[in-house]
BANUBA-862664 format. One line per 10 residues: their letters; for each residue x, y, z of N, C-alpha, C. Coordinates in Angstrom, 1 decimal, padded with zeros to 4 digits, always signed. Layout:
residues N
a> X,Y,Z,X,Y,Z,X,Y,Z; ... $
***
This chain:
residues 95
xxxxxxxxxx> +001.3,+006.3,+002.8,-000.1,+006.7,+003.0,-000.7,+007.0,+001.6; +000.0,+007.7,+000.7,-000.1,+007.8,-000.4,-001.0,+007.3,-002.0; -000.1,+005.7,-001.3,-000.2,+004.4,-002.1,-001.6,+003.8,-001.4; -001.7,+003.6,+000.2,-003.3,+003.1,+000.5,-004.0,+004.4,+000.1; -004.0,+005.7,-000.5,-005.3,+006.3,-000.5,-005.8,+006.3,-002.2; -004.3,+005.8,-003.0,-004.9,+005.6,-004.2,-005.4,+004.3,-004.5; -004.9,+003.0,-003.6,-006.0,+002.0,-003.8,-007.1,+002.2,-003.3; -007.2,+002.5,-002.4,-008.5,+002.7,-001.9,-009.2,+003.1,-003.2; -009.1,+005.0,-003.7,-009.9,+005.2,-004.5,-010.2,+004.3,-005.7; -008.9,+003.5,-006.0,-009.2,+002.8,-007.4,-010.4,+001.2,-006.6 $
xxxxxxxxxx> -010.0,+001.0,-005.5,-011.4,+000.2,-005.1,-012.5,+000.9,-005.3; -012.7,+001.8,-005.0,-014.0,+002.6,-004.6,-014.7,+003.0,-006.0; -013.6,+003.2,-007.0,-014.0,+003.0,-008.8,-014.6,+002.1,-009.4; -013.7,+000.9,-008.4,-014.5,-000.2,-009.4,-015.8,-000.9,-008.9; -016.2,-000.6,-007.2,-017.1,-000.7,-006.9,-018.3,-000.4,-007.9; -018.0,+001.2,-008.0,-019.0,+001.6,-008.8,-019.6,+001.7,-010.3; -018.2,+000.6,-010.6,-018.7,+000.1,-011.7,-019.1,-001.1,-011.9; -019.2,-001.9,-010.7,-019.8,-003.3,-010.6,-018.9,-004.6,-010.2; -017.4,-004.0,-010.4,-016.1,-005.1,-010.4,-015.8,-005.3,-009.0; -016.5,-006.0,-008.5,-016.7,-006.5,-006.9,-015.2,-007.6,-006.5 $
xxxxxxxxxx> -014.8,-008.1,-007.6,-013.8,-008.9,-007.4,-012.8,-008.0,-007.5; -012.2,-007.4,-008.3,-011.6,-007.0,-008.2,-011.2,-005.2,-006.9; -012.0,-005.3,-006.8,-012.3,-003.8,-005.9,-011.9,-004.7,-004.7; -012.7,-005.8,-003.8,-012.1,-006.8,-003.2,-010.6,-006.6,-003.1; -009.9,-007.0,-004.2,-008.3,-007.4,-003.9,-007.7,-006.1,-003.6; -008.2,-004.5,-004.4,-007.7,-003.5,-003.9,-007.8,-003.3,-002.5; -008.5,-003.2,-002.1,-009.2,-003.0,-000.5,-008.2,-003.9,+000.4; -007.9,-005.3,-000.2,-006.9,-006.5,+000.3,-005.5,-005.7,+001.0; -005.0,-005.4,-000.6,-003.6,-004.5,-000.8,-003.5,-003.3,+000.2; -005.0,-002.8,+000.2,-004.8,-001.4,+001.5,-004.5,-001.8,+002.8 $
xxxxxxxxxx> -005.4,-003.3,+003.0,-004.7,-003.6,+004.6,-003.9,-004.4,+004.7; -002.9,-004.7,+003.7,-001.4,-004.9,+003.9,-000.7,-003.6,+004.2; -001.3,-002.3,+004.0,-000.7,-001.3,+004.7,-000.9,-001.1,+005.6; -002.4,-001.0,+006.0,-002.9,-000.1,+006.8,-003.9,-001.0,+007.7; -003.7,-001.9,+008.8,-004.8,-003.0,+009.3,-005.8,-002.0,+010.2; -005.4,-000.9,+010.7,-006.3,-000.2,+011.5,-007.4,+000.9,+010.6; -007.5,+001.1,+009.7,-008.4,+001.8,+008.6,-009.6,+000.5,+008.8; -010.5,+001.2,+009.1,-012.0,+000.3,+009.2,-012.8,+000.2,+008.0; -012.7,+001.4,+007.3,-013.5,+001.7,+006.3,-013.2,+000.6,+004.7; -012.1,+000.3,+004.7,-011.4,-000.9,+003.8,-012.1,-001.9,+004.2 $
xxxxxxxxxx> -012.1,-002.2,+005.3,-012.8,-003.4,+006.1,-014.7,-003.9,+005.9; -015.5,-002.4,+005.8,-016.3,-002.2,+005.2,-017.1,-002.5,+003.6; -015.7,-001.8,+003.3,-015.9,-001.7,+001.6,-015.8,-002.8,+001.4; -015.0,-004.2,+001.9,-014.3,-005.3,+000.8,-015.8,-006.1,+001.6; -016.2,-005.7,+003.0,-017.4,-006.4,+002.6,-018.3,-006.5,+002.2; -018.8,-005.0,+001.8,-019.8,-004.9,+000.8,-019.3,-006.1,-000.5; -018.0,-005.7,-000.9,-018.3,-006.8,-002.6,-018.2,-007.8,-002.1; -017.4,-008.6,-001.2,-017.9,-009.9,-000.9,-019.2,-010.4,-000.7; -020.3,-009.5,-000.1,-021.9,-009.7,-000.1,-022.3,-009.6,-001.4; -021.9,-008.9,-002.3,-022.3,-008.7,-004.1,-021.7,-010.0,-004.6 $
xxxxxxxxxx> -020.8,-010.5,-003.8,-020.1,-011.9,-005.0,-020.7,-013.2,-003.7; -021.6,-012.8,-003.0,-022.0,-014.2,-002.4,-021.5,-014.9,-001.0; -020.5,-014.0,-000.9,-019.0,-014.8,+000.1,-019.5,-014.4,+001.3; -020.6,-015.0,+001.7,-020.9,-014.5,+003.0,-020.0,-014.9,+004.5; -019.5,-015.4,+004.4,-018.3,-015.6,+005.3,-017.4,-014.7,+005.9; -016.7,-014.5,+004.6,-016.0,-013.4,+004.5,-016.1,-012.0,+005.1; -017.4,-011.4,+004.5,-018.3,-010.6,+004.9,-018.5,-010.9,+005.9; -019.1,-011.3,+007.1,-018.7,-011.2,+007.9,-017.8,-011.0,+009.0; -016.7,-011.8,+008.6,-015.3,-012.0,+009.7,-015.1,-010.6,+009.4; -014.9,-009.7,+008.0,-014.6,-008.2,+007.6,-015.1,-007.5,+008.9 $
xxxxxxxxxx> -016.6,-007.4,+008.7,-017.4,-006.8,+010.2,-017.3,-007.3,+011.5; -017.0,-008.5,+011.8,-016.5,-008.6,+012.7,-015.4,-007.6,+013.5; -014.4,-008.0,+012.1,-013.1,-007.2,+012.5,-013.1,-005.9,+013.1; -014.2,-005.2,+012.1,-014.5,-003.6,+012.3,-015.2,-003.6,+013.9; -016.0,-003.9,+014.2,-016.8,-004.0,+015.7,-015.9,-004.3,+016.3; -014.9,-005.0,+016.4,-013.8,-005.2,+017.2,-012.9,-004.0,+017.7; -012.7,-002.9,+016.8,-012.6,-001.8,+016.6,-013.6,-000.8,+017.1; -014.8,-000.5,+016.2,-015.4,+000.4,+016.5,-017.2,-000.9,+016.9; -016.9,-000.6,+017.7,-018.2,-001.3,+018.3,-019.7,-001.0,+017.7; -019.6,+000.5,+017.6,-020.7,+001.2,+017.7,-020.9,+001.4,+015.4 $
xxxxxxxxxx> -020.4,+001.0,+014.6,-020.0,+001.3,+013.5,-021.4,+000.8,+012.6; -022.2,+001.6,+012.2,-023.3,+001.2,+011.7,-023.1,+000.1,+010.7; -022.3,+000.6,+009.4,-022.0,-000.3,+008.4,-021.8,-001.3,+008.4; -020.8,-001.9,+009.6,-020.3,-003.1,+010.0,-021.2,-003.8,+010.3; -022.4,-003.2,+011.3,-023.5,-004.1,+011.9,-024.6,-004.2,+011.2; -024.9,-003.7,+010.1,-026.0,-003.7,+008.8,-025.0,-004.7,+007.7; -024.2,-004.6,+007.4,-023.1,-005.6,+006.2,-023.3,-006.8,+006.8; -022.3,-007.0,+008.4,-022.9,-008.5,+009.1,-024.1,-009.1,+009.1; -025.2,-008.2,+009.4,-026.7,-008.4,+009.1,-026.8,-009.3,+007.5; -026.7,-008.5,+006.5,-027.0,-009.3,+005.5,-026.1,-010.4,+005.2 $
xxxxxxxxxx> -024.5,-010.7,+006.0,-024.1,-012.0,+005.4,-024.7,-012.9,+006.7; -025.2,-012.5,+007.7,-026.3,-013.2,+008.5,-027.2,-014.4,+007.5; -027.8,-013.0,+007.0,-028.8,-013.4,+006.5,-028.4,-014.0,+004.8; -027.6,-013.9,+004.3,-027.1,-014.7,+003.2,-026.5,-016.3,+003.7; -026.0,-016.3,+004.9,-025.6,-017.3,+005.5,-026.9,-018.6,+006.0; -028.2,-017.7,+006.0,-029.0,-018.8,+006.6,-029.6,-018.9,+005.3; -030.2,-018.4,+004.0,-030.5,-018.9,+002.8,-029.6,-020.2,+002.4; -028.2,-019.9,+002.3,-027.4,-020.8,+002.2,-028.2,-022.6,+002.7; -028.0,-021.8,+004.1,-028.1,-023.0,+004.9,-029.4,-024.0,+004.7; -030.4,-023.1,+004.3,-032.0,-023.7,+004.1,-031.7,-024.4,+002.9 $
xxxxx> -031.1,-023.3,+001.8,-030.9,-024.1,+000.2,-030.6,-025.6,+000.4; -029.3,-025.7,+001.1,-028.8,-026.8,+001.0,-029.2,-027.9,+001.7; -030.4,-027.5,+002.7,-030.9,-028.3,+003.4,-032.0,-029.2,+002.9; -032.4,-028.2,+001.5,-033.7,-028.9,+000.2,-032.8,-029.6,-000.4; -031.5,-029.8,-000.5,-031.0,-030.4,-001.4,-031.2,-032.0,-001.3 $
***
């Protein structure tokens, strides 16, 4: 437990310094420990929505509602890779 609460923090560091990729892979490593912690699930989709991966971001919140149904962040995070997902879609539809 130890080891997931100092990745976590070291995700949650680099979050806030901008390092979306890498904060991502920490968050990764936490749920190779820990798959029932929601909040990892959360965090890594925030940076996936900062790096564009709207997919990702999603299935993350998915995961969490699967869980906690009622989980605000999850249903506001999924919202914007919603909504990053249909920009996508129009972009490429001008193409």
């Amino acid at each position: 437990m130890e080891k997931f609460k100092r990745l976590k923090n070291e995700g949650n560091d680099l979050v806030k310094t901008g390092e979306y990729e890498e904060a991502a892979n920490k968050y990764s490593e936490c749920m190779k420990l820990n798959t029932e912690e929601y909040t990892v699930y959360t965090n890594r989709a925030l940076c996936y929505l900062k790096l564009y991966k709207y997919e990702e971001a999603k299935r993350d919140c998915d995961h969490v509602l699967q869980i906690e149904d009622s989980n605000i962040k999850a249903f506001y995070r999924r919202a914007l890779a919603y909504k990053g997902l249909q920009v996508r879609k129009k972009n490429m539809a001008g193409i």
